[in-house]
C-alpha positions in Angstrom: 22.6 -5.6 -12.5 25.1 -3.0 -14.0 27.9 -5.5 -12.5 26.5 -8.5 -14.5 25.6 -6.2 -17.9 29.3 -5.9 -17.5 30.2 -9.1 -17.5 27.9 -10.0 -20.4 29.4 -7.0 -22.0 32.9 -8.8 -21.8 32.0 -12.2 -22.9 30.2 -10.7 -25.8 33.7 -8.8 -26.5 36.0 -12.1 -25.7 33.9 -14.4 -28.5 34.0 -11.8 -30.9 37.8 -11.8 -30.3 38.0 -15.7 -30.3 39.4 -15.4 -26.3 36.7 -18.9 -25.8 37.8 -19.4 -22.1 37.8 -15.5 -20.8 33.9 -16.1 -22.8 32.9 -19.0 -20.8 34.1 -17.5 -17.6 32.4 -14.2 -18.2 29.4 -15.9 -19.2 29.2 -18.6 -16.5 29.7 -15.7 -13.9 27.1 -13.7 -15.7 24.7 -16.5 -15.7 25.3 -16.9 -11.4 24.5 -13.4 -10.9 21.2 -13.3 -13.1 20.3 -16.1 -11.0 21.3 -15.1 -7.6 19.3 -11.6 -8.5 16.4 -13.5 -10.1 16.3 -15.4 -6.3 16.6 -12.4 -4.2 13.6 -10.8 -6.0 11.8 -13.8 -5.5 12.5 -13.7 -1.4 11.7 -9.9 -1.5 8.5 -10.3 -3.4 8.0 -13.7 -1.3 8.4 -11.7 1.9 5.7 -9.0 0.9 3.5 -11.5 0.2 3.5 -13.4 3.2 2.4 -10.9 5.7 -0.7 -10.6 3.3 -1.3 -14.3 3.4 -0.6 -14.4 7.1 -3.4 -12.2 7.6 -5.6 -13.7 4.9 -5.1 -17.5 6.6 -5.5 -16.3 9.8 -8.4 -14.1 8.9 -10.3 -17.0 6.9 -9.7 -19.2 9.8 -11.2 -16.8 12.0 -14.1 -16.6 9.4 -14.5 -20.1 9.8 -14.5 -20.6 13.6 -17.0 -17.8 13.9 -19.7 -19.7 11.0 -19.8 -22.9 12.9 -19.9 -20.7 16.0 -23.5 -19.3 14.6 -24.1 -22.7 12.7 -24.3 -23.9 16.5 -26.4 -21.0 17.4 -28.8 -21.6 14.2 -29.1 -25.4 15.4 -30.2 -24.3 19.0 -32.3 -21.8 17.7 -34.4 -24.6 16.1 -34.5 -26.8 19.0 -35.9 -24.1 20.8 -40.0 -24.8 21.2 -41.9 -22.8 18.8 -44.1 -21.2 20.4 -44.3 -17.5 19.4 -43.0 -14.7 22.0 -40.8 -12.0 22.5 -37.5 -14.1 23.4 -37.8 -16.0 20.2 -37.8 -13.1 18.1 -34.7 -11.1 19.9 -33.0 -14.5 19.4 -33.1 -14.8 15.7 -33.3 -10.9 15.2 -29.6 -11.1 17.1 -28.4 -14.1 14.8 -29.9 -12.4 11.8 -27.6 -9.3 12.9 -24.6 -11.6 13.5 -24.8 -13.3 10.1 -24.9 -10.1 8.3 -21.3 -9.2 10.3 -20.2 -12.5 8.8 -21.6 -11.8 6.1 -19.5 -8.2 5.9 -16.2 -10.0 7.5 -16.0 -13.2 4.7 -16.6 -10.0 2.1 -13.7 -8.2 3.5 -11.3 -11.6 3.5 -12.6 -11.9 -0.3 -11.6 -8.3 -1.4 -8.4 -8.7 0.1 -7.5 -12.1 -1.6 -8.8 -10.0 -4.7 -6.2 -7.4 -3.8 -3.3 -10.1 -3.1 -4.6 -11.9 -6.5 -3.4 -8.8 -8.8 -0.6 -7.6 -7.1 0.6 -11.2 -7.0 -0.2 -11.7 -10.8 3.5 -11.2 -12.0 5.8 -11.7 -8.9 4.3 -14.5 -7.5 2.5 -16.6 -10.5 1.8 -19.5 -8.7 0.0 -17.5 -5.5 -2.0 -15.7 -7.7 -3.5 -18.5 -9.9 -3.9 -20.4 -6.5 -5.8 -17.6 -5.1 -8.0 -16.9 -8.1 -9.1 -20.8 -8.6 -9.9 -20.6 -4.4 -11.6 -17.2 -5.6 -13.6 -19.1 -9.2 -14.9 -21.7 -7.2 -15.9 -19.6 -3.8 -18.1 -17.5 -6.6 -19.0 -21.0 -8.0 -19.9 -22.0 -4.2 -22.5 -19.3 -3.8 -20.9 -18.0 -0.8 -21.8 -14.9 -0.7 -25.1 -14.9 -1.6 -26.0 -18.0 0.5 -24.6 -15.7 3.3 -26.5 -13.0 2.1 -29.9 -15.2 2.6 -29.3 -16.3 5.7 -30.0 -13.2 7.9 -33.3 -12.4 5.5 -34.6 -15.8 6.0 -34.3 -15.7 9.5 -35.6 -12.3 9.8 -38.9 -13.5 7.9 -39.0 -16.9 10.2 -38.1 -19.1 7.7 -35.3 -21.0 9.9 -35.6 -24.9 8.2 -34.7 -22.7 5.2 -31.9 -20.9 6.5 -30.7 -23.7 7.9 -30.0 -25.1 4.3 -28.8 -21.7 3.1 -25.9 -21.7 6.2 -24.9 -25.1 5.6 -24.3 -24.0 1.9 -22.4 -21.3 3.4 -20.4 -23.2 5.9 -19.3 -25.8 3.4 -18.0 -22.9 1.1 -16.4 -21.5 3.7 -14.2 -24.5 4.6 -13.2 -24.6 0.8 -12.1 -20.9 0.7 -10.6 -21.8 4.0 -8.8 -24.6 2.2 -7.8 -23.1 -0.8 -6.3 -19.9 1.4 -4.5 -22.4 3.5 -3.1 -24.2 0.3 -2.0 -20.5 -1.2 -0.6 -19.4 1.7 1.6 -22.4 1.8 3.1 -22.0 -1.3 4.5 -18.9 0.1 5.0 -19.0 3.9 5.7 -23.1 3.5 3.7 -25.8 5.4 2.8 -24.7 9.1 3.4 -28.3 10.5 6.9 -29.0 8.8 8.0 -25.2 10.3 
């Protein structure tokens, strides 16, 4: 920085004495050091980022595997005969306690895209307004609370109704999921092409 001050410095000194070339030159190399600075900042600030949207892709992706994991384990849970007994109930008093560790994991992947949202905010625009629209519409979803009524609704026996309320879950799930993948992207570059 001090290097290319310089070199602003002297170009600003050459056009006030009417030396136009030495200007230009001083200028022009000027100019290729802002920019070469401005693009090692980016790569510095792109590097920091990209551990934190390694580990929020592979996080939501783990979040994801695990809900259709349970959403399997709901759907047998409801094929099972109904008749009331002591199995029945240690099966959906297990799930209820498994969707409220979901429920605590996809909390954790959402504070930490919070987190990467405002530290991102001025180094990395475009991640950050990526990551807050995934963010908008997971709130706009109903994520959390559908995930949320899951394990009560099974808890009280309602399982037709938290069948609706994970399926609600699931699909906002995949869209975070999508939306983290899309983010991430922009930093770390597309996973196929690498």
């Amino acid at each position: 920085l001090e290097q290319t001050r310089q070199r602003m410095v002297d170009a600003t000194e050459a056009l006030e004495e009417g030396r136009l070339s030495q200007a230009l030159s001083s200028s022009t190399r000027a100019e290729r050091d802002l920019n070469r600075l401005q693009q090692e900042f980016r790569e510095q600030t792109s590097a920091r980022f990209a551990e934190a949207m390694r580990d929020l892709r592979t996080a939501a992706r783990a979040a994801g595997q695990r809900q259709a994991e349970l959403s399997q384990a709901l759907t047998e849970s409801e094929q099972q005969p109904t008749t009331p007994g002591l199995r029945a109930e240690k099966s959906q008093q297990e799930l209820s306690r498994e969707f409220q560790e979901q429920r605590a994991a996809v909390g954790a992947i959402l504070e930490q895209a919070r987190q990467v949202v405002q530290e991102s905010e001025t180094a990395e625009p475009l991640l950050s307004r990526q990551l807050y629209d995934t963010l908008r519409q997971t709130r706009d979803d109903q994520l959390e609370p559908a995930l949320e009524a899951v394990p009560q609704l099974l808890q009280r026996g309602f399982v037709p109704e938290a069948r609706q309320a994970e399926t609600q879950a699931r699909q906002a799930l995949e869209r975070l999921q999508a939306g983290v993948d899309r983010a991430a992207e922009g930093v770390l570059g597309n996973e196929v092409e690498a």
